[in-house]
Structure formats: structure tokens, C-alpha cells
PAKEMI-341806 format. One record per residue (C-alpha): residue in three letters; z, x, y. Coordinates in steps of 0.05 Angstrom, whole numbers, padded with zeros to 5 digits. Layout:
! residues N
{atom ALA,{Z,X,Y}},
...
***
This chain:
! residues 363
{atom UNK,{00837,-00119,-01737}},
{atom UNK,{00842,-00087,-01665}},
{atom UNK,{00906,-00109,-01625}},
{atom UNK,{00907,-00149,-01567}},
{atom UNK,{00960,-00092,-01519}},
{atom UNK,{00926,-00062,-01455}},
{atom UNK,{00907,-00004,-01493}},
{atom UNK,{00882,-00003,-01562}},
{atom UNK,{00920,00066,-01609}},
{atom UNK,{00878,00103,-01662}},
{atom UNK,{00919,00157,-01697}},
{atom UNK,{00884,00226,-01703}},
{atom UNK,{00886,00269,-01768}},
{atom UNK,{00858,00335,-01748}},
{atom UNK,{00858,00356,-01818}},
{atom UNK,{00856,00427,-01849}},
{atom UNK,{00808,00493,-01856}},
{atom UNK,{00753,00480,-01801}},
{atom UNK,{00770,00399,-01790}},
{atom UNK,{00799,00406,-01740}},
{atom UNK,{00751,00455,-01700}},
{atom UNK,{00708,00393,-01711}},
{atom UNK,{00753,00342,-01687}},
{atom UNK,{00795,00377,-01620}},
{atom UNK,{00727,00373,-01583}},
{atom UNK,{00700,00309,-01616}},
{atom UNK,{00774,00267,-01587}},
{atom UNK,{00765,00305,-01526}},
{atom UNK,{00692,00282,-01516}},
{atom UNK,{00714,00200,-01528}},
{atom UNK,{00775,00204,-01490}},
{atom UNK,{00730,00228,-01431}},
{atom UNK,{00689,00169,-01440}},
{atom UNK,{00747,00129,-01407}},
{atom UNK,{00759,00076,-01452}},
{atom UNK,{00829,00030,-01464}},
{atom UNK,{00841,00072,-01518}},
{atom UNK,{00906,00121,-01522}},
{atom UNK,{00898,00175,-01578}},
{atom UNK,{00964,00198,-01612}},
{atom UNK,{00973,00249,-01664}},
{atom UNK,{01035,00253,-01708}},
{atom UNK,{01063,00303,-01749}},
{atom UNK,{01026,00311,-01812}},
{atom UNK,{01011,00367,-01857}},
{atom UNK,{01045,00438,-01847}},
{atom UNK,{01071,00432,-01784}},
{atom UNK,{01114,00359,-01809}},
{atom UNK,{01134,00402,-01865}},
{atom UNK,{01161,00458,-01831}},
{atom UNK,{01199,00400,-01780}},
{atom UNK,{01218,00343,-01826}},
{atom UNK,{01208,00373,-01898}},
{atom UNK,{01150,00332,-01918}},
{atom UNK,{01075,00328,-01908}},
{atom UNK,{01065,00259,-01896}},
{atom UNK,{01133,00238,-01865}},
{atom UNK,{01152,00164,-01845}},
{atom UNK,{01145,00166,-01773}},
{atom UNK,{01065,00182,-01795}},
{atom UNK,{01062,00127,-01833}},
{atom UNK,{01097,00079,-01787}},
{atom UNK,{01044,00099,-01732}},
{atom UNK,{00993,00088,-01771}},
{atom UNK,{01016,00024,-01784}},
{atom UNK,{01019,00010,-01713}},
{atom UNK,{00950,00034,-01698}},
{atom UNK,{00892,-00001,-01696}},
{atom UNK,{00855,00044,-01730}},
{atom UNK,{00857,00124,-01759}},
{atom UNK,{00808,00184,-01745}},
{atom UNK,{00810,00226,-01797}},
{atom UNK,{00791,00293,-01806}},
{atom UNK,{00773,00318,-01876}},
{atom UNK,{00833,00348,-01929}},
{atom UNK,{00843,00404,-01973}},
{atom UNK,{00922,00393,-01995}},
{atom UNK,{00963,00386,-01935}},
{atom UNK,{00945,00320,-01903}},
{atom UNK,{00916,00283,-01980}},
{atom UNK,{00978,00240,-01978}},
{atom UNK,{00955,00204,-01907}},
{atom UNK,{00890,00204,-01933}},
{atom UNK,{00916,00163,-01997}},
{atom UNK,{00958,00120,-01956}},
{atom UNK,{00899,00097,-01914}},
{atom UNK,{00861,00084,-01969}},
{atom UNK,{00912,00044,-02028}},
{atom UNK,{00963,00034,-01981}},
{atom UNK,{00917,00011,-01917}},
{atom UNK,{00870,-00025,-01982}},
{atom UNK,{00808,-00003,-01945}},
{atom UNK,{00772,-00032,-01999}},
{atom UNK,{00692,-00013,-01969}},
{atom UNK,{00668,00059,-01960}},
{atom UNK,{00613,00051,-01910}},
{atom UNK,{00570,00115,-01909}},
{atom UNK,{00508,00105,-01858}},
{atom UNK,{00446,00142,-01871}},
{atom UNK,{00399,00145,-01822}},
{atom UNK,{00353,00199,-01795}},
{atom UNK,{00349,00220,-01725}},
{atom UNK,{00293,00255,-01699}},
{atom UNK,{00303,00327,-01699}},
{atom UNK,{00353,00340,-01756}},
{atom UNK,{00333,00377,-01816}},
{atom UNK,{00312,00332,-01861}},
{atom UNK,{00281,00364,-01933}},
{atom UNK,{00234,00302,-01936}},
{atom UNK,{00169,00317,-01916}},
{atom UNK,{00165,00240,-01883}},
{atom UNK,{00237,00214,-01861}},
{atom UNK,{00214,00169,-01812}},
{atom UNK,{00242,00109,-01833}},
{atom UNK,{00314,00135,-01868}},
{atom UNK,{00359,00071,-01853}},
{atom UNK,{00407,00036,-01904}},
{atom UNK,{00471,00044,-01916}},
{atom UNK,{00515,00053,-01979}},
{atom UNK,{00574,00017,-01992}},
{atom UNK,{00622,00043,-02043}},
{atom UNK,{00675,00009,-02069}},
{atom UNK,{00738,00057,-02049}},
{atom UNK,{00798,00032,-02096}},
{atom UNK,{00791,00027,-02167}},
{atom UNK,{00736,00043,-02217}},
{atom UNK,{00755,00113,-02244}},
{atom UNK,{00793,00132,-02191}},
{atom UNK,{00860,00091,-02204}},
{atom UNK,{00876,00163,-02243}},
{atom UNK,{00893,00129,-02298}},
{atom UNK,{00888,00185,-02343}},
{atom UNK,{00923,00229,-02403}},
{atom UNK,{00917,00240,-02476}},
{atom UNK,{00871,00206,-02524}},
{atom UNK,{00933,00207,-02577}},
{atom UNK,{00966,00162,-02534}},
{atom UNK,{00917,00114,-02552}},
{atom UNK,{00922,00124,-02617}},
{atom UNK,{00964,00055,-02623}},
{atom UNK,{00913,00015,-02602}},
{atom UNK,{00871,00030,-02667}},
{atom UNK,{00809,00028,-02613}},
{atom UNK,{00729,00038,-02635}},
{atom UNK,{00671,00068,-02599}},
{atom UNK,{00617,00010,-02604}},
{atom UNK,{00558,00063,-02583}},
{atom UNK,{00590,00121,-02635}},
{atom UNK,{00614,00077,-02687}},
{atom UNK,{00674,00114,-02701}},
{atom UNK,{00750,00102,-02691}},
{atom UNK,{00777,00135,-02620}},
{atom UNK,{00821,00176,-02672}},
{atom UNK,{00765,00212,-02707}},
{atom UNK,{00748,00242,-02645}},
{atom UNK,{00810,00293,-02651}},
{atom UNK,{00857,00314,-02594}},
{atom UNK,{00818,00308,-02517}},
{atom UNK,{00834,00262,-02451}},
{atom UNK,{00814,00202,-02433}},
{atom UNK,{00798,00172,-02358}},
{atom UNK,{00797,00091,-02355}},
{atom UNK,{00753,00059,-02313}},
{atom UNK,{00781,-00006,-02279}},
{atom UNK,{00727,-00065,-02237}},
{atom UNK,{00767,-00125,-02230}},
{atom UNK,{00741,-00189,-02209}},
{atom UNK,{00778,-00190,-02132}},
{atom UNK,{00756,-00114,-02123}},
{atom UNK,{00684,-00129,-02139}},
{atom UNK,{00685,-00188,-02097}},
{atom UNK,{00702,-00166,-02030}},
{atom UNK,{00663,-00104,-02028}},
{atom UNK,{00602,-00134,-02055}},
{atom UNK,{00618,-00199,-02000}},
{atom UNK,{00622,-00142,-01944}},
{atom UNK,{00555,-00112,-01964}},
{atom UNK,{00520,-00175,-01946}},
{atom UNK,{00561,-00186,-01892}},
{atom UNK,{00536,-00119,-01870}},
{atom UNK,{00467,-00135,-01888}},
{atom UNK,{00468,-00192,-01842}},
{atom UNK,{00500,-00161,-01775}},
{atom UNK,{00452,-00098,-01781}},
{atom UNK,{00401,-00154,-01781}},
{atom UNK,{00337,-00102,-01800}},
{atom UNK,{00313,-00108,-01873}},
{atom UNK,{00365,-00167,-01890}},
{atom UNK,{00374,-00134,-01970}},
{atom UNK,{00423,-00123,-02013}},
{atom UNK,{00424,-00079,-02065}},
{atom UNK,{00466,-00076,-02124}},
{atom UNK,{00468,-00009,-02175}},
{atom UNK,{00514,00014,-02237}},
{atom UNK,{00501,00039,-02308}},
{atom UNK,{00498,-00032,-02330}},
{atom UNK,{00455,-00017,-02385}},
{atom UNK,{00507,00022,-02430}},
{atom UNK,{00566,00001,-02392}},
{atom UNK,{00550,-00072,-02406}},
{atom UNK,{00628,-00105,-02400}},
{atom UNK,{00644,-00061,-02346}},
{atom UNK,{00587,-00040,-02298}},
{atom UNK,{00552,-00105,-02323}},
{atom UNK,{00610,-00136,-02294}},
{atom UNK,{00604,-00113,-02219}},
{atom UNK,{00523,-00133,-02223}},
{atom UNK,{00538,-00204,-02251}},
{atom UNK,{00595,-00219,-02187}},
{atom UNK,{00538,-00194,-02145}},
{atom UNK,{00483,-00234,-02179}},
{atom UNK,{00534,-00297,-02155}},
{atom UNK,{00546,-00281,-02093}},
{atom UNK,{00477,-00265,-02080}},
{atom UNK,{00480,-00340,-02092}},
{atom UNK,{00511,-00353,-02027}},
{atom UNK,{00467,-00319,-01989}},
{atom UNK,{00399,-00346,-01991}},
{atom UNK,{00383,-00299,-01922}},
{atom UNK,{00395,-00242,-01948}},
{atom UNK,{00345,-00209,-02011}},
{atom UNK,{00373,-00184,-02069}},
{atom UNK,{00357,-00132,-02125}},
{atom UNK,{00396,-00093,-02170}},
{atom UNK,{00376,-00031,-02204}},
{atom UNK,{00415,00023,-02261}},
{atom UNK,{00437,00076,-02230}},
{atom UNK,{00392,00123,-02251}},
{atom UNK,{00339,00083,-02231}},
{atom UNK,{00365,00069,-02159}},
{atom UNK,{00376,00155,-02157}},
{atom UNK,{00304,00163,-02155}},
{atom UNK,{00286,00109,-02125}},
{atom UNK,{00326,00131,-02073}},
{atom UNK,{00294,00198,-02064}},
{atom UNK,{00226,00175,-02083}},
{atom UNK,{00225,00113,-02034}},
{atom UNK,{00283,00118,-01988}},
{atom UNK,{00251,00064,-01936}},
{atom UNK,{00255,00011,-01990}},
{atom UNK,{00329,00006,-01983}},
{atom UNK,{00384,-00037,-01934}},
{atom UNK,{00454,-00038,-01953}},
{atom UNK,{00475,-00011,-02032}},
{atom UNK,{00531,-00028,-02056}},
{atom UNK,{00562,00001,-02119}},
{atom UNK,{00627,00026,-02160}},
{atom UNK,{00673,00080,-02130}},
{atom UNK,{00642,00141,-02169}},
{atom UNK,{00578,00122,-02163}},
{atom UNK,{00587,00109,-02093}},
{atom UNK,{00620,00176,-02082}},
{atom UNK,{00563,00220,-02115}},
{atom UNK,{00505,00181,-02085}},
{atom UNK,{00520,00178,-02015}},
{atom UNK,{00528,00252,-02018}},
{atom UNK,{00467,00254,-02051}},
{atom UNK,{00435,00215,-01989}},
{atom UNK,{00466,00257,-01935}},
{atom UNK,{00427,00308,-01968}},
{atom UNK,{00364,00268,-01947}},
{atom UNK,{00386,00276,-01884}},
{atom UNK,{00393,00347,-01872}},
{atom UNK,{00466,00360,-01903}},
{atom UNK,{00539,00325,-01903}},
{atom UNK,{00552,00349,-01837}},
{atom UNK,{00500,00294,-01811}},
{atom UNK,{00530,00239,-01855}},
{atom UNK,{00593,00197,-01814}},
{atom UNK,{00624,00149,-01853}},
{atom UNK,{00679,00089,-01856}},
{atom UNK,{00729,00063,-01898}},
{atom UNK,{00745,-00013,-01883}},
{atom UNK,{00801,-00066,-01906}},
{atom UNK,{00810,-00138,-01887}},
{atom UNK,{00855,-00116,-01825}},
{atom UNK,{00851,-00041,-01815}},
{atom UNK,{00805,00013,-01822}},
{atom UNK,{00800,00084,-01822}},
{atom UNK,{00741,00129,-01801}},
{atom UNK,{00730,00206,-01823}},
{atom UNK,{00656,00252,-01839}},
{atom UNK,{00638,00261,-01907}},
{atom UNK,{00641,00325,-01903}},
{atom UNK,{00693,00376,-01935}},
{atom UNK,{00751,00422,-01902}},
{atom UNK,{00690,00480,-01897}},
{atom UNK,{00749,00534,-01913}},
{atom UNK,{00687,00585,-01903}},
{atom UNK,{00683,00584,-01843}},
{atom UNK,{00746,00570,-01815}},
{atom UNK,{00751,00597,-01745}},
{atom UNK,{00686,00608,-01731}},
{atom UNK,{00666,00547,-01692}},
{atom UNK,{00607,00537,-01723}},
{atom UNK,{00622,00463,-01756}},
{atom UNK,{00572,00414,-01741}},
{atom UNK,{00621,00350,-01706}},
{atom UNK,{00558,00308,-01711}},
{atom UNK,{00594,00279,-01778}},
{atom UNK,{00659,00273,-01740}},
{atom UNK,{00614,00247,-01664}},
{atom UNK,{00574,00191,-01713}},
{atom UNK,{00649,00173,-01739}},
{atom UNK,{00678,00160,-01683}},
{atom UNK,{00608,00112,-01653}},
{atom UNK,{00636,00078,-01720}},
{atom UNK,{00706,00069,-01699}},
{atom UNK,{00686,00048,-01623}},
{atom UNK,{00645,-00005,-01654}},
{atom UNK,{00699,-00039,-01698}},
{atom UNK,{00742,-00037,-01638}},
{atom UNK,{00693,-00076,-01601}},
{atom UNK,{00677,-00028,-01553}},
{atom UNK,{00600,-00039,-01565}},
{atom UNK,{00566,-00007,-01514}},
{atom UNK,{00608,00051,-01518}},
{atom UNK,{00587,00064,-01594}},
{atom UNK,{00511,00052,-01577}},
{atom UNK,{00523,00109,-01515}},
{atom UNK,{00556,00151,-01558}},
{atom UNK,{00498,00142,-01620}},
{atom UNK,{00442,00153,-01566}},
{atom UNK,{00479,00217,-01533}},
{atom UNK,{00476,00241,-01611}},
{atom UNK,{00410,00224,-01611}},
{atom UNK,{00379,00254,-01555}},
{atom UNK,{00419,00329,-01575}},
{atom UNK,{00367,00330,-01634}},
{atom UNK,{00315,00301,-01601}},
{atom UNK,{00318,00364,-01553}},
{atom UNK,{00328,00406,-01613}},
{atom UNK,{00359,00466,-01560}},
{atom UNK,{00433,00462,-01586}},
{atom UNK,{00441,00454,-01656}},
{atom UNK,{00495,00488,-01699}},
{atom UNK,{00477,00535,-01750}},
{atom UNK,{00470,00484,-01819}},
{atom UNK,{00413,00454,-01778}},
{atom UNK,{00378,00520,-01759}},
{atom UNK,{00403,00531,-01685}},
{atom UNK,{00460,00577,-01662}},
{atom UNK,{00499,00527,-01614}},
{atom UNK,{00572,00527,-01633}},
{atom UNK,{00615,00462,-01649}},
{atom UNK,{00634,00454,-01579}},
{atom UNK,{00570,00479,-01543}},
{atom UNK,{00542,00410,-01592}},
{atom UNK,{00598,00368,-01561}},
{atom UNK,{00583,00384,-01499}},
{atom UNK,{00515,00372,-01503}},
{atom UNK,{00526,00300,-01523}},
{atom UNK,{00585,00297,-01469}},
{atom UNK,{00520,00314,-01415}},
{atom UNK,{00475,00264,-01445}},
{atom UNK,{00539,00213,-01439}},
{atom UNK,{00545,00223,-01370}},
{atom UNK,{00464,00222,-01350}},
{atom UNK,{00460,00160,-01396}},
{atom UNK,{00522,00138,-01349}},
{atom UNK,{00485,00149,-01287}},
{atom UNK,{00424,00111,-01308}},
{atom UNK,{00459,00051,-01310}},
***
């Protein structure tokens, strides 16, 4: 949680390829808003390999550990090990990835009026604990395919990939999605989606915790849905939905999948929360194509950051900074080029940065 010292810290990751054309003018814009917030940036990436002989070196990590929270841009190689430290090391445990449609952006829906829930993927386990090699290593455990009927060993030589939902990890995320549910206060639902239907131990797993803790809840409506199911669903009847929550790679492909219903990832913010510390990055890639161009979209990075001001209680500040956002594609006359404008990253910035300090003066 946020410190009580004069000024809060959040560490800034630039990133690499065109994150940090995203995120120079994106810092600059909140540290203008003149908030208790100092902004520090330690060596990471090339340039703390070139000084210190490592990427991620342990000054980095000991400021992050001193920070209340991290801004992150997005990583292609350099900076991954920061990025797995906030993440494992942090246990940011809830990937929160808003989706919700602003007037203006590019939405391929011919009705988004109405786009408003939020996915929550579990960030730690599932799939992604990388526990992976070869299938002969297995061969020990004399194991059978209940859908193929056939020993693993019949199969011949390949890889396997195990896929891990405990009991605590399930839990807490699933807790924080009606948490969640409750403080955004608008539909009051949860919903709950895997492939429970052929993964019945596993995936069946996650839905049954969130059948119980439903239990718990009696404010807040539940419904669970397969996956596949819950895809279309999504796409079909997007205004049905509050907060989803759902394992890791599920989690990572749909709420891709629903920045798409937006207008593209570089509209989708999102953050990554733990019981005491919490990162906050867009969804969006490194964009190595074009690098140098200025031509990002920061509204990714701008929604991030109205993220981050909120969990450091600086409330109003987060709804100013959301509005600001807002009223840029409301206007519609500077939008960068994913959302068919020709405004550059910081011409965008500074749009918001004007409608910050008019929304200022109204007040």
C-alpha cells in the first residue's frame, strides 16, 4: 500500500522500442499536475548494463522496493527481468485490464455505447509458471490421457507445458474481482470463465472457489460461463458484462481480444495488483515499427497512470486525468494515427495537458 512520507515515489520503467516515446511525455504530463509524488528512474536495461553489467541490477530492485508503486513501460528483452520481478517477486497476483469506450475512439462495433467491465486475470500461475520440457521426462510417471485413452508414452517424443491453479491463487484473485465489483458500484456482477468443460479438475477448479465465494457475497450477481462461450458472448453482447475474472492465459488472450473492441491495444491501460504493492503499465507491445517516429498512442500509457493516481489515493487527480482523456476524443481534432488522425504522441499529451488545466480553472 501507498506510504505515509511527504511525498509518495513511483519508479518509472521507460521500457524499449517506442515505450518510451509513450511514456517521457506521459510522466511529464502527471508530474505537471503538481501532485506529492516524486518520480525516479533507475538504471535498468542497456544503459545498467553498460554501467553495472546487468539489466536489472540491485539498486533497481531495491527502489522498487521502496516505491510505492512502478510505471511501467512495455518490454522486448532488455527490461523483462523488472517486469518479472514486479510481477512473482512483487506477487501482483490481479491483472486488472479496464475496457471501456470513450466517445470518439475507433471502435469496430457498430453500437459501443455501453463498453464497461473489466477483466481480471489472474497474473501468477496457470501456464505461465514455465514449467515446461520433455514429455520423456515424464515417462516415469507411467501417466494416461483420460480424453485420448492412451499412455503419455504412446504419444512419442514432444514437450509438455503444466498448467498450475492452486487453491490460495484462485482465491485472492477471484476475492479481488468482487471486491472490484463492489467499489465500481455500476452493474454489481461477477463473472467467472475457463474451459471447465474439458478441463474439469483444473479449470473446474477455479469456477468451483468462485461458485464459494460467490457465497459471500450476496450483493454482488454471479455467472460463470466456458470460455468459449464467454468469447462470443463477449463480442456479441459486450454490455452484459461487469468484472471477469479468469486464469492467466485466458486472461491474457481475452483482454487483448477486448481492447480490440475498443479500437486497438493502444486504448486498453491496465494494472497489475498484490496485497501491498502494485505496478501499472499499457497493454500494449514495444511497437519496434515505429520506433522513432512519435506516432505511439500514450492513451494506453495516460489511462495507466489515472490507474496508478487512484490506488495512491489521489482521487480527484485520476478522475481529472480520465476526463482530460476523455474530452481529446470527444473533440476528435488530435488523434494519433492507429485512431485515424495525424497528431503525434506528444501533440495527444498535450492535448490532455490543455484540457487538465481548463478543467483546473473551472474549479
Amino acid at each position: 500500500m501507498p506510504s505515509q512520507r511527504p511525498n509518495q515515489r513511483v519508479v518509472v520503467i521507460d521500457g524499449d522500442d517506442a515505450s518510451p516515446e509513450a511514456m517521457i511525455p506521459s510522466v511529464s504530463l502527471v508530474e505537471s499536475m503538481g501532485l506529492a509524488i516524486d518520480f525516479v528512474r533507475p538504471p535498468i536495461g542497456e544503459a545498467a548494463k553498460a554501467e553495472f553489467g546487468e539489466y536489472f541490477p540491485d539498486q533497481t530492485r531495491d527502489a522498487i522496493d521502496q516505491a510505492d508503486a512502478t510505471w511501467f513501460g512495455s518490454t522486448s528483452g532488455p527490461t523483462t527481468a523488472a517486469l518479472f520481478y514486479l510481477r512473482w517477486g512483487k506477487q501482483t497476483y490481479a491483472n486488472v485490464r479496464p475496457c471501456e469506450w470513450m466517445p470518439g475512439m475507433k471502435s469496430p462495433l457498430a453500437q459501443p455505447e455501453g463498453l464497461d467491465f473489466v477483466i481480471i486475470r489472474e497474473n501468477l500461475e496457470d501456464l505461465y509458471l514455465g514449467l515446461e520440457g520433455e514429455l520423456s521426462d515424464l515417462a516415469g510417471l507411467n501417466l494416461t490421457s483420460r480424453n485420448a485413452r492412451a499412455a503419455l508414452s504412446d504419444l512419442g517424443p514432444g514437450k509438455y507445458a503444466i498448467k498450475a491453479i492452486t487453491e490460495r491463487g484462485s482465491e485472492r484473485v477471484i476475492r479481488f474481482a468482487f471486491e472490484l465489483a463492489r467499489k465500481r458500484g455500476k452493474k454489481k456482477k461477477v463473472t467467472v470463465t475457463s474451459k471447465y468443460n474439458m478441463l474439469r479438475v483444473s479449470d473446474g477448479y477455479f469456477r468451483e472457489i468462485g461458485k464459494e465465494i460467490a457465497a459471500e457475497y450476496p450483493d454482488i450477481e454471479f455467472d460463470t460461463y466456458i470460455i468459449d462461450d464467454f468469447l462470443c458472448r463477449m463480442i456479441t453482447k459486450p454490455g452484459d458484462f461487469d468484472v471477469i475474472v479468469m486464469p492467466n492465459l485466458y486472461g491474457d488472450i481475452m483482454s487483448d481480444g477486448a481492447a480490440g473492441l475498443l479500437g486497438g491495444l493502444g486504448l486498453a491501460p491496465s494494472g497489475c495488483y498484490g496485497d501491498d504493492y502494485a505496478y501499472f503499465e499499457s497493454a500494449h507491445g514495444t511497437a519496434p515499427d515505429i520506433a522513432g517516429r512519435n506516432i505511439i498512442n500514450p492513451t494506453a500509457t495516460l489511462l495507466s497512470a489515472a490507474m496508478m493516481l487512484d490506488y495512491l489515493g489521489h482521487t480527484d487527480a485520476s478522475d481529472a486525468l480520465n476526463h482530460a482523456i476523455r474530452e481529446v476524443y470527444r473533440e476528435g481534432s488530435v488523434l494519433t494515427p492507429d485512431q485515424g488522425g495525424s497528431a503525434t504522441t506528444t501533440e495527444l499529451c498535450d492535448a490532455v495537458s490543455r484540457n487538465l488545466q481548463v478543467r483546473k480553472s473551472e474549479t
